[in-house]
C-alpha positions as CSV (number, residue, x, y, z in Angstrom):
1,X,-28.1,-9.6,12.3
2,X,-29.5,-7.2,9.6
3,X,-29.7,-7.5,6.2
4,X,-27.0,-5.2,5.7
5,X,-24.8,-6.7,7.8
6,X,-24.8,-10.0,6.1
7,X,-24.6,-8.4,2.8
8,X,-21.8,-7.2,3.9
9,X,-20.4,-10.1,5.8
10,X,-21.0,-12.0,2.2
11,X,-18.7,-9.0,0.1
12,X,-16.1,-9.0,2.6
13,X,-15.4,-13.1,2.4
14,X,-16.0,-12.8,-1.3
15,X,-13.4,-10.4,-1.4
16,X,-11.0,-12.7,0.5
17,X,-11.6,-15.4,-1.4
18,X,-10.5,-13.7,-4.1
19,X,-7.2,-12.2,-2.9
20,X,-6.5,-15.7,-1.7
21,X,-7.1,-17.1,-5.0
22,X,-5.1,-14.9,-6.7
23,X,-2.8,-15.3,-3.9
24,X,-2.2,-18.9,-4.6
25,X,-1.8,-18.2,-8.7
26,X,1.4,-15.8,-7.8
27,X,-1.2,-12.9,-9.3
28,X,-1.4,-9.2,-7.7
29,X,-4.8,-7.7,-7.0
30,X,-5.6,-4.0,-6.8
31,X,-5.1,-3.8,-3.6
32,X,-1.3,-5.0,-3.4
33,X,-0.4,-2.7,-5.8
34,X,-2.0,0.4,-4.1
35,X,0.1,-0.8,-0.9
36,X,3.3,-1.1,-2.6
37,X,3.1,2.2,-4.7
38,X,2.0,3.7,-1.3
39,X,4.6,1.9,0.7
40,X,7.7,3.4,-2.2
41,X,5.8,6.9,-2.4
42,X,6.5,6.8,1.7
43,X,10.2,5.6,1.5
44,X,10.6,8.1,-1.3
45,X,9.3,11.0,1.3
46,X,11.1,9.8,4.0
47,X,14.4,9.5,2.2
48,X,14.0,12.7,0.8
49,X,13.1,14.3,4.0
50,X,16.6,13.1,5.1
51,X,18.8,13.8,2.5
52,X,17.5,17.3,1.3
53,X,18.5,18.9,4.3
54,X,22.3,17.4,4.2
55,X,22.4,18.0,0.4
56,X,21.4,21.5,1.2
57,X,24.2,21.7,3.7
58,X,26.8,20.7,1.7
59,X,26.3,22.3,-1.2
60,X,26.4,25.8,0.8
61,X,29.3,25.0,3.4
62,X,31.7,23.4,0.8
């Protein structure tokens, strides 16, 4: 292996020692809160996507 590889061997199991600790505490890290805002953003979009068209709909025919 290169250098660089083990560098970044040694940041990537720091990093998952560290969402595991926090993990265990109950806490959130950074990266669980940019995959819940992403994963509400998405439902958001996708319920939208859904409903506009039906709201449209109604709100024309009746």
């Amino acid at each position: 292996m290169s250098r660089m590889e083990n560098l970044d061997t040694g940041l990537r199991e720091q990093m998952e020692s560290l969402r595991a600790r926090k993990h265990a505490e109950g806490g959130m890290t950074e990266d669980d809160l940019y995959i819940r805002g992403g994963r509400a953003a998405a439902m958001f979009c996708i319920t939208f996507a859904f409903a506009a068209p039906c709201l449209l709909l109604w709100s024309h025919v009746l």
